[in-house]
N, C-alpha and C positions, 0 to 999 in steps of 0.2 A: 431469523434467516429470511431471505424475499431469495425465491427462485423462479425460475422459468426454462422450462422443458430438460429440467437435469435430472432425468431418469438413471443417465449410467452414472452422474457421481455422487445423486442424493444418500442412496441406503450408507456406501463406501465413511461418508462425514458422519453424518450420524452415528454408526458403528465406533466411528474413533471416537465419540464425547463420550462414550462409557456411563459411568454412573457420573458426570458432573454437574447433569443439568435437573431439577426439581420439575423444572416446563420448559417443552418446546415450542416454540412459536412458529410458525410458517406462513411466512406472506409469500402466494401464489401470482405472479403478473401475466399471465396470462397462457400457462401450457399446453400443447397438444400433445404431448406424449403422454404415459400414467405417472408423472411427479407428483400428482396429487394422490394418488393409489400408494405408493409409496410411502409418503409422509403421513397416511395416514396411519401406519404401523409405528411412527414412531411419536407424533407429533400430540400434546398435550392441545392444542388450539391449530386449527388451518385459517386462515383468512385469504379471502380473493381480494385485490387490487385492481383497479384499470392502470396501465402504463401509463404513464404521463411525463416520460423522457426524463423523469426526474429520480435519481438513486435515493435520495433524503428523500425524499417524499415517500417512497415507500418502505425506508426501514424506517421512516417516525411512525409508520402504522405498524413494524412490528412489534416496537417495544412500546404500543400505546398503553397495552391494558396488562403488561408485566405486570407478575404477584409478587417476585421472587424480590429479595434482598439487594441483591447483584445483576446485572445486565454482561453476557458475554455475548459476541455476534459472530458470526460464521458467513461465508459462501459454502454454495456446496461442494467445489472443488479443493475446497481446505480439508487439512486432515490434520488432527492433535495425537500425537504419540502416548503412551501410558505416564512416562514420565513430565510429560509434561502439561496432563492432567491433573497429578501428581502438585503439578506448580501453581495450576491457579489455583487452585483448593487451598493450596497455603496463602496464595497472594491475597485473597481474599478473607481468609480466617487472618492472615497476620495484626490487620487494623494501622499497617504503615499507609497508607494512602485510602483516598477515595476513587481512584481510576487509575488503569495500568496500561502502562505500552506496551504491546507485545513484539518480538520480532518477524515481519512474512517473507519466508524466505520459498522465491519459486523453482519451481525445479522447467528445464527444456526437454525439448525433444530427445539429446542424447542422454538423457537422466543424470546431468550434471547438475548439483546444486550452484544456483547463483550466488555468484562471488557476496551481492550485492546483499542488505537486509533491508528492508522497508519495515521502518517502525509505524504502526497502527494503535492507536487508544482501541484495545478491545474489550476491553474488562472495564467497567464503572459501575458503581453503587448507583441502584434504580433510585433517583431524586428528583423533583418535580423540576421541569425546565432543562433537563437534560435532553438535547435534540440534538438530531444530524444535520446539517447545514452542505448545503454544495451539490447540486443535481448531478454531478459527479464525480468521483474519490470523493463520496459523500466522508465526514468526519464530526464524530461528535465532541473533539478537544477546543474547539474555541467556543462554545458553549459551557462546555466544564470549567475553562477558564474565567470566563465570565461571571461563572457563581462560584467560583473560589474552592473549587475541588481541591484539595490533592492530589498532587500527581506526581508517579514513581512508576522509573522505567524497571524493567524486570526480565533475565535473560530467557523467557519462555518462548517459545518458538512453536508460530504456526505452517503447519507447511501446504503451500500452494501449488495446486497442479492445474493452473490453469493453463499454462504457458505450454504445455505436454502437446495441446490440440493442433490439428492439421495447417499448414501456416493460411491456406485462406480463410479457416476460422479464425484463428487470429487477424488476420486484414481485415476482415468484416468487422472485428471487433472495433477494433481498433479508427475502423472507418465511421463506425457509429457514433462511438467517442469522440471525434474531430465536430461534428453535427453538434453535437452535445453542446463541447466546450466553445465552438466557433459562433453560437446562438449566445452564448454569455457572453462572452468575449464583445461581440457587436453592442450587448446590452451595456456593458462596462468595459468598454474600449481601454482605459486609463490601470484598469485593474492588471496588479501583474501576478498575483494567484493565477490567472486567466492565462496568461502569456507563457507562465511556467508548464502549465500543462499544455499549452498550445506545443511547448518546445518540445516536452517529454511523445507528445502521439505522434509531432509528424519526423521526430526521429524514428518512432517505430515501424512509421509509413516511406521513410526513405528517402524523405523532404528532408538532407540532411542543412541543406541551405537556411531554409526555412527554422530548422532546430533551433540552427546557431545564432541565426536574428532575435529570435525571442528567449533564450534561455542569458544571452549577453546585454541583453535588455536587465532582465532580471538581475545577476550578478550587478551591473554597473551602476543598478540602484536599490538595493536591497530592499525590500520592503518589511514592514515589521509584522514578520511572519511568527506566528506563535510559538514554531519551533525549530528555531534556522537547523538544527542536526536532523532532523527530516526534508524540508525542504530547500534549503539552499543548496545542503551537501549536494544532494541530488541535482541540483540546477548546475554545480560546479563540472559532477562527475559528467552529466552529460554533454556539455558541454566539450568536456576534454577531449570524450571520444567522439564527440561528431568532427569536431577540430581531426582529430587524427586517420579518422576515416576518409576525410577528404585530402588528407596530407599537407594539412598546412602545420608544420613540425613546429615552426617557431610559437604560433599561438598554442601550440598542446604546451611547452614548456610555459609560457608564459603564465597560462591560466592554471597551470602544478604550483608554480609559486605562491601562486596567489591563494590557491587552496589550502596548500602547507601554512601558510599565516591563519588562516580561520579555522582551519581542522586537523592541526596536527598533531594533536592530543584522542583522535580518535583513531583506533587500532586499523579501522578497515580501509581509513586514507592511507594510511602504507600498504595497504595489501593491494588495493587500486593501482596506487602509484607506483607497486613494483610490477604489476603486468602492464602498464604501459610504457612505463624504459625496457624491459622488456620486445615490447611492439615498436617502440624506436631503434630497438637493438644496441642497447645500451645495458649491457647485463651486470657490470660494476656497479651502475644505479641499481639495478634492478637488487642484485642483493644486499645493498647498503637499505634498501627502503623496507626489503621483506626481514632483514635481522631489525628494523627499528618495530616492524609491528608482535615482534617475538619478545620485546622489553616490555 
């Protein structure tokens, strides 16, 4: 884990890992609250960081000096259920892969679970050269790829609250990250990993102009992104609804079609698709979409 000043959700995550973990690690970047007090009731290893704008950079220092067999990772605002505790323990004892996806599924302000799942590599077997890459949405899957892991996705579910916080912690965040990705971005202009999450913050930010420049970027040239059912889906969806938020109705249909050809085989493209005929007010679609994601 690498945290910084998450007093009220450290003990809370922790709590939920139960008996799964042999060692805890904690990489600290810099807290002024007692995070570090905390973690030390629970944590097997603490380590101090200096920040350096970089999120890989400091989870490669937390799983530098792993003992264990396996490598799981956390934020502190995640939390594991018993049962699905229950799941890496087998996913791991199974011996069907070398790394696993997990599903993050966040929850909002009105305690509504997001429609949406963001699949994450959290689970991988501790092996030399296995690093997180991306000073942002750091990810350790294109490295595991590169040394020929196995990889199997698995319906275990993490759940995030980070999205719970007061919304100008989220704008802060959110503001941070723009800094973040827009200092790459400059460094690798041509990059559309870059462009994608250029699209996904400054929708978050309300720049929905802005979203829809570089997420249609993205779509109109695909790039060979290691795992198009993580991030293009995502490039598709957001799009849709930046499109629909501004009301431009014909492009929301236009870019459903186009989704429907590359993900129609995925259960949560119909569950998407039917809240947004839906939000077109088009409810005949709307239940033709949500009885296909029930097949």
């Amino acid at each position: 884990m690498i945290v910084k000043n998450e007093a009220e959700n450290l003990a809370a995550c922790l709590e939920s890992v139960g008996d799964l973990a042999d060692e805890i690690i904690i990489v600290d970047t810099g807290s002024t609250d007692n995070t570090v007090e905390i973690a030390r009731s629970w944590a097997t290893q603490i380590k101090h960081f200096i920040w350096i704008d970089d999120f890989a950079a400091a989870r490669n220092e937390s799983i530098k000096e792993a003992q264990g067999n396996w490598i799981f990772w956390m934020d502190a605002d995640d939390r594991l259920s018993p049962d699905n505790v229950a799941r890496l323990k087998q996913a791991a004892a199974s011996g069907r892969a070398d790394a696993y996806y997990c599903y993050v599924v966040s929850q909002f302000q009105n305690n509504q679970v997001a429609q949406d799942r963001i699949e994450h590599l959290r689970l991988f077997r501790n092996r030399r050269g296995v690093q997180f890459e991306f000073p942002l949405h750091e990810d350790a899957a294109p490295t595991a790829h590169r040394l020929g892991l196995t990889i199997a996705r698995t319906n275990i579910v993490v759940n995030h609250t980070g999205y719970t916080a007061d919304p100008q912690t989220l704008q802060a965040k959110a503001r941070r990250n723009l800094q973040i990705i827009q200092a790459a971005h400059r460094q690798a202009p041509d990059n559309l990993y870059w462009r994608f999450h250029l699209g996904v913050t400054l929708h978050a930010l309300g720049d929905l102009a802005g979203s829809i420049e570089h997420l249609a970027a993205v779509i109109a040239n695909p790039p060979p992104f290691l795992d198009r059912d993580v991030y293009l889906y995502q490039a598709y969806e957001g799009l849709m609804l930046a499109y629909l938020h501004t009301g431009q109705t014909a492009q929301v249909r236009q870019i459903l079609a186009q989704a429907e050809q590359e993900f129609g085989y995925r259960q949560h493209f119909w569950v998407r698709a039917g809240t947004i005929y839906l939000d077109l007010d088009e409810p005949e679609q709307a239940i033709e979409a949500l009885e296909h994601a029930r097949t």
